[in-house]
C-alpha positions in Angstrom: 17.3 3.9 -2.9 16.8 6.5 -5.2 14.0 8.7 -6.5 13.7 6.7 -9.6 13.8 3.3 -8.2 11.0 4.3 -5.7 9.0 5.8 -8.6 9.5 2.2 -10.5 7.9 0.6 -7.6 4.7 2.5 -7.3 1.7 1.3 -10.0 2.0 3.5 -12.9 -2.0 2.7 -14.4 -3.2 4.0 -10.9 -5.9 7.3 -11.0 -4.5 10.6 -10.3 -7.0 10.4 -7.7 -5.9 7.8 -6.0 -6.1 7.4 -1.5 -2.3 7.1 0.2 -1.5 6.9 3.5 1.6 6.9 4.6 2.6 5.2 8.3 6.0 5.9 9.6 8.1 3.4 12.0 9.5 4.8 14.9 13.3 2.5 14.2 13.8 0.9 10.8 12.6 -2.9 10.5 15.0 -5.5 10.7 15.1 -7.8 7.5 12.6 -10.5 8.8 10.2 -8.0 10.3 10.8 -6.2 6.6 10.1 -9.8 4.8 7.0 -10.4 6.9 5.5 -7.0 6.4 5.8 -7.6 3.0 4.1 -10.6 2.5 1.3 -8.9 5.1 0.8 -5.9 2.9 0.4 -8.1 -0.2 -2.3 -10.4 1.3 -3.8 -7.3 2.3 -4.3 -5.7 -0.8 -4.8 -8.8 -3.0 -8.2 -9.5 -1.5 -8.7 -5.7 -0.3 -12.6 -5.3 -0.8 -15.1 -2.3 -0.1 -18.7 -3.0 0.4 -17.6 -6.8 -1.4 -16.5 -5.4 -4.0 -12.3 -5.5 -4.9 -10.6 -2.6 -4.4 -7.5 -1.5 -6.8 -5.0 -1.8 -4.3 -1.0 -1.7 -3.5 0.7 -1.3 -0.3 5.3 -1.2 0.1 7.2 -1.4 3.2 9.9 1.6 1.9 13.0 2.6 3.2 12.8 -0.1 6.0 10.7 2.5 8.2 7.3 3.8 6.0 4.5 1.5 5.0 2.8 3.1 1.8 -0.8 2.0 1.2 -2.7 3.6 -1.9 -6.2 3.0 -3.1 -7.4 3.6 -6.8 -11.0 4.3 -6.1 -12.2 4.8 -10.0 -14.0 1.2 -9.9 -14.8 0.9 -6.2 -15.0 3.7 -3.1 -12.7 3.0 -0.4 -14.8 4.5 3.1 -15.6 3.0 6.9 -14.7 -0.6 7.2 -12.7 -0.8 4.4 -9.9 2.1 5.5 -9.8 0.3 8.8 
């Protein structure tokens, strides 16, 4: 994977601004722990909420071994609970 595919992959209409946090694997996932991950980040961030109220969210398993999870807090403050 290459610079510019990893750029294609991350939201382009997110806030300069924006939270990441970046959590690295200790071994590279195999393909069905990468698949599940996946489909966990995703359910994550499609209902992420802060205080009940959605937060802009996106979260990638990249290069089999770092999970990528960004917040675009210009509509709604990521803090406590919702980081956790």
């Amino acid at each position: 994977m290459i610079t510019s595919e990893v750029l294609s992959m991350i939201p382009g209409d997110f806030a300069d601004e924006s939270k990441v946090w970046i959590y690295q694997s200790n071994r590279p996932f195999i393909e069905k722990e990468q698949i599940q991950i996946d489909e966990q980040l995703y359910q994550f961030y499609a209902q992420w909420k802060a205080h009940g109220e959605p937060v802009k969210g996106w979260a990638k398993l990249l290069f089999n071994q770092f999970i990528i999870v960004m917040a675009d807090e210009t509509g709604t403050h990521v803090s406590g609970c919702s980081t956790d």
